[in-house]
C-alpha positions in Angstrom: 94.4 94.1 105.7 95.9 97.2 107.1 97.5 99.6 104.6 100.6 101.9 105.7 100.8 105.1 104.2 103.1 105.9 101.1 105.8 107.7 103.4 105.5 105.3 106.1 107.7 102.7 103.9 111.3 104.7 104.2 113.5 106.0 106.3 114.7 109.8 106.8 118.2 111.2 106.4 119.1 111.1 109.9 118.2 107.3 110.3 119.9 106.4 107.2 122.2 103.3 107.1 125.8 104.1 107.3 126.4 102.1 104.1 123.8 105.0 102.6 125.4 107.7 103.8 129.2 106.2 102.1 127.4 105.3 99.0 126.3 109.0 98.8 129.6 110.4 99.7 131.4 108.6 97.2 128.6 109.1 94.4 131.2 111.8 93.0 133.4 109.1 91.8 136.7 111.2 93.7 138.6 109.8 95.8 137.4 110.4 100.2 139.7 109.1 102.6 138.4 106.9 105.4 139.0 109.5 107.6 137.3 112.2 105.7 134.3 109.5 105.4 134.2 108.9 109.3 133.9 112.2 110.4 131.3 113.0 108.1 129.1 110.1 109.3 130.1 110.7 113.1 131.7 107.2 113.1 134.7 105.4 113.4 137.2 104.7 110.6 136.6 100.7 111.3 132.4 101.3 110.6 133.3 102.9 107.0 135.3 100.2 106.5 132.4 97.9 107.2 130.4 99.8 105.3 132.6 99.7 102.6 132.6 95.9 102.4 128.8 95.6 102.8 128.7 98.2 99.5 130.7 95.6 97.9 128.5 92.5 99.2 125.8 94.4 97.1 128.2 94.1 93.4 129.4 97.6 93.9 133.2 98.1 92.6 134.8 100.1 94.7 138.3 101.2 94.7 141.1 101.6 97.6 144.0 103.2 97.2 146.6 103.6 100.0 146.7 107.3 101.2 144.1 108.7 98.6 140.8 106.5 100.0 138.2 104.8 98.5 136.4 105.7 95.0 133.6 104.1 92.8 135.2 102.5 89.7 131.8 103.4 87.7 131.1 107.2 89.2 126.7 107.2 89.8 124.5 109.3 91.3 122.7 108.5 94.4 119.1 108.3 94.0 117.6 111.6 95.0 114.0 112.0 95.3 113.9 115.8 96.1 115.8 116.2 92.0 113.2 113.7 91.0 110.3 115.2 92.2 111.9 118.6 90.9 111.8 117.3 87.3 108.3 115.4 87.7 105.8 117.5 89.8 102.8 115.5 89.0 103.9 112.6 90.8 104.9 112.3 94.5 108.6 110.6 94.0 109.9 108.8 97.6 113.4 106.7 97.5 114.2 103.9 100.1 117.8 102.2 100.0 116.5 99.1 100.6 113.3 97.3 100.1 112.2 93.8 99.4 110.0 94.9 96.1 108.9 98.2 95.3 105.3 97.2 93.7 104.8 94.8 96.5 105.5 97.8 98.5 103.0 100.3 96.5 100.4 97.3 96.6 100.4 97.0 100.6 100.3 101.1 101.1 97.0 103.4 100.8 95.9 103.6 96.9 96.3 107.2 95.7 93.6 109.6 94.9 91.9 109.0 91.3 94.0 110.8 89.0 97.1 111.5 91.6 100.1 109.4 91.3 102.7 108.2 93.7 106.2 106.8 92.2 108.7 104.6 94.7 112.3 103.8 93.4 115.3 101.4 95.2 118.5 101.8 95.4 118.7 98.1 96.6 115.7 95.8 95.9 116.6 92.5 97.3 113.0 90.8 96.4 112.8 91.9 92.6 110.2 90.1 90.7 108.9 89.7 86.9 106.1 88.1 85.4 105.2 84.9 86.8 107.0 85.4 89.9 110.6 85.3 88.0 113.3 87.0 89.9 114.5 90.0 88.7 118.0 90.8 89.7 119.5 94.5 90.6 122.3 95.8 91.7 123.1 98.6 93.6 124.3 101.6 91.0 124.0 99.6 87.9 120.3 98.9 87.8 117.1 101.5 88.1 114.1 99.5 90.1 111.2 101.6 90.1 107.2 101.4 90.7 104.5 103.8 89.8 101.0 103.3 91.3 97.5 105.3 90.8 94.0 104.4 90.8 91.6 104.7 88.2 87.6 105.3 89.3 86.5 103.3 86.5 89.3 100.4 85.1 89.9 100.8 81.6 88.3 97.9 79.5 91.8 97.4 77.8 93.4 96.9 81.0 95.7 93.8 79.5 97.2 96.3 76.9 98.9 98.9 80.2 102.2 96.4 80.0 102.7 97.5 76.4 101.5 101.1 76.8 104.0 101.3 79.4 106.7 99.9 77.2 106.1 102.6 74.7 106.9 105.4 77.5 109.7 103.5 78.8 110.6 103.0 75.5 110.3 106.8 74.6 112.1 107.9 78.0 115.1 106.0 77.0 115.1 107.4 73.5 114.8 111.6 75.1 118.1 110.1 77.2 120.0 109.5 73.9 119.6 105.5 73.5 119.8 103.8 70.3 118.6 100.2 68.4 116.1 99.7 71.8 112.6 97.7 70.7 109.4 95.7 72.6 109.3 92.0 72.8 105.5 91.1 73.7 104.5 91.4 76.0 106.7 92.9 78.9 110.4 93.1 77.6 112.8 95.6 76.3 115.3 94.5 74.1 118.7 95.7 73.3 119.4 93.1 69.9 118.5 90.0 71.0 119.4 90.6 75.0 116.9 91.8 77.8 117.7 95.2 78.8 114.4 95.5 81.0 111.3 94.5 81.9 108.0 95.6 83.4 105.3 94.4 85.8 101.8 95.3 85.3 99.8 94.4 89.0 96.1 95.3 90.1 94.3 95.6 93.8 90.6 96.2 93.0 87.3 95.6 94.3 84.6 93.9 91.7 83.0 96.8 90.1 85.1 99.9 92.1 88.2 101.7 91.6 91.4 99.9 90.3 94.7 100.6 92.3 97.3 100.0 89.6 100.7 99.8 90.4 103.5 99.5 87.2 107.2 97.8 88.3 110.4 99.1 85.8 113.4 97.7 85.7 116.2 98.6 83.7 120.0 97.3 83.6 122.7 100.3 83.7 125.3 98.7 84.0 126.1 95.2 84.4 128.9 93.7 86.1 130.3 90.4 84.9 129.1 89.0 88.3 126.2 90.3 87.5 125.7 88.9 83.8 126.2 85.7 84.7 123.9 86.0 87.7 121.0 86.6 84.9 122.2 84.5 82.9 122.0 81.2 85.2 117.8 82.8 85.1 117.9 81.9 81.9 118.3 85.2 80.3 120.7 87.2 78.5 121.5 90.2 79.5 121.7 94.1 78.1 122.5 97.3 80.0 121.8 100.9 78.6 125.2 101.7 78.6 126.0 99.6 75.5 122.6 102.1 74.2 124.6 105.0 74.4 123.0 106.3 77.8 124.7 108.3 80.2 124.2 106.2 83.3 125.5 108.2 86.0 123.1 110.2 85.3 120.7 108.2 87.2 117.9 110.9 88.7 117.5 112.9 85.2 116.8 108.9 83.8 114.2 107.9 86.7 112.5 111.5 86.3 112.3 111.0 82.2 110.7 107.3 82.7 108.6 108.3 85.2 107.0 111.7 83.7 106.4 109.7 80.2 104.8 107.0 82.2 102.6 109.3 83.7 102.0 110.8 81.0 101.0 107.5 79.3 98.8 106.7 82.2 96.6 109.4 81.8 96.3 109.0 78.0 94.8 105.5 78.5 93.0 106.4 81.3 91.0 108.7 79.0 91.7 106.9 75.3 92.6 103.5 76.0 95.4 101.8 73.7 94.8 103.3 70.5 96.7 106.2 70.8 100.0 103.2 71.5 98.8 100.6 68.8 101.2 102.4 66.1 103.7 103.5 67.9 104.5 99.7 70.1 103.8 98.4 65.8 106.9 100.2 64.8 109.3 98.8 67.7 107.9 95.5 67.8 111.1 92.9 67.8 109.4 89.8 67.3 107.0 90.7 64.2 108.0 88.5 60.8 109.9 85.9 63.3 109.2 82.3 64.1 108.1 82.1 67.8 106.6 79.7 70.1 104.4 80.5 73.0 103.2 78.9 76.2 99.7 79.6 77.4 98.2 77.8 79.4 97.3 74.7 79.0 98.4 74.7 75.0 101.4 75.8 73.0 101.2 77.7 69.5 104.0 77.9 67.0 104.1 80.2 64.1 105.4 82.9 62.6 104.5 86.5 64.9 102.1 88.6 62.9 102.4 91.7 65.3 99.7 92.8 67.3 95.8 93.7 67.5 93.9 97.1 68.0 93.6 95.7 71.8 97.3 94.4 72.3 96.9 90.9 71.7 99.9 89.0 70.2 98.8 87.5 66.4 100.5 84.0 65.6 99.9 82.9 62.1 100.0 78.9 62.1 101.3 76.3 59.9 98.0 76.2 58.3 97.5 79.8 57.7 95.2 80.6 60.5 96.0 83.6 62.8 95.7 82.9 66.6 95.3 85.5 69.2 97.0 85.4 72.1 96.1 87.3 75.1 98.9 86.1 77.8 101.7 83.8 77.6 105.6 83.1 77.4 107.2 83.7 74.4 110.2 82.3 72.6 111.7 83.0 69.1 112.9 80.2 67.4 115.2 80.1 65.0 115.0 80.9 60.9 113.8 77.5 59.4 112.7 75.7 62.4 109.9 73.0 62.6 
């Protein structure tokens, strides 16, 4: 299959959509006349309008006030990968406005030189997806959709354990941006109490016995519209955003550069000491350790109480008879205290 290059996937400045170009404009969270907004695009007054109402299509709240303009109710930055790139120099940052997945993206371009890495964020992913091909919702402003990708020369025999090494620098990130009470549910989740606040996406192209093109999906809730919490929650899921963490969220650049310089960081770690450098630290956030849980593998089901994990990231279920049971993939479920 043909691979496109990593830059080959966006568009420039100049070929920007006009609903871009507004969203930038009013990133500032003051008010900009239609007029104003027009002749900074080169358009009419009836486009930004158009504009506006596609920006709204995509859950963004904005604003209109006769005579003063139109505003964003929740001020954000626009995703800018020159700042970015500015913050994380080891990694080659590129942002497209819209995209139908951002790993599936990283997957179908050129893998990156051994050791380089290449990191691609959205400001509107309309083809999210999570483990198992689950839909993961974002929305434009109020969610951070990112993928990193690099290759390693020789795949690291603890491959399984990157989604929870990962966790531990997303994890880490979000604690240098101020967040509070944030742990790891095995094996992909963050968790803000007992409500998702993000997930991640571990995928691999590789050829048997040559280099491994890894590519790692984030996502991370900002801040979530009602529309957009009972959107999740009709997946099945409830719902946490960083702003109930104590994170500034407009902030969004100086967030995607801290997630993506710890992952990178990470990356290289495993790539040259494989998970025991994470085993303690993933230990000390783990949310579902001491609970009753149930989880699905494939072609069983094991209930017990979660005994935390093993030296190579494997989820420990003790069972009704004492015995502990390793489990290397699977969905799980907490049940409640007491249950059969």
């Amino acid at each position: 299959m043909a691979r496109r290059a990593f830059g080959a996937l966006l568009t420039t400045p100049n070929d920007a959509p006009l609903a871009q170009r507004v969203f930038a404009a009013l990133a500032d969270g003051e008010f900009h006349s239609g007029e104003a907004l027009a002749d900074r695009a080169g358009v009419t007054r009836s486009a930004v309008w158009k504009a506006i109402e596609q920006l709204r299509e995509l859950d963004l709240e904005i604003e209109a006030i006769t005579h003063r303009g139109y505003r964003l109710v929740h001020p954000c930055e626009a995703l800018d990968a020159a700042r970015i790139t500015a913050a994380v120099p080891t990694c080659a940052v590129r942002v497209a406005w819209e995209i139908d997945s951002t790993n599936g993206a990283l997957l179908a371009a050129d893998a990156p030189t051994p050791g380089e890495f290449v990191a691609l964020l959205a400001e509107n992913q309309t083809g999210g997806r999570g483990r198992r091909g689950r839909a993961w919702r974002a929305s434009l402003g109020g969610s951070l959709a990112l993928s990193i990708a690099t290759t390693y020369e020789t795949l690291p025999r603890e491959l399984p354990a990157l989604t929870l090494v990962i966790g531990c620098c997303v994890l880490q990130a979000l604690h240098d941006r101020g967040a509070r009470e944030v742990s790891l549910k095995w094996p992909n989740d963050l968790w803000f109490g007992e409500r998702k606040l993000g997930g991640i996406l571990v995928e691999l192209r590789a050829e048997a016995g040559g280099p491994g093109h890894v590519v790692i999906g984030i996502g991370l809730n900002l801040r979530l519209s009602s529309a957009s919490r009972t959107a999740i929650e009709r997946l099945g899921t409830s719902a946490a955003d960083l702003l109930e963490c104590g994170v500034d969220v407009a902030a969004r650049n100086a967030l995607a550069a801290r997630v993506i310089a710890r992952c990178v960081e990470g990356l290289k770690v495993f790539g040259n000491a494989g998970f025991a450098p994470f085993f303690a630290p993933w230990r000390a956030t783990d949310a579902l350790r001491g609970r009753r849980v149930r989880v699905g593998e494939t072609g069983r089901e094991i209930e017990g109480v979660a005994r935390g994990i093993d030296a190579e990231g494997a989820l420990l279920v003790e069972n009704a008879i004492g015995e502990r049971v390793r489990v290397i993939a699977g969905e799980v479920s907490v049940r409640p205290a007491g249950a059969a």
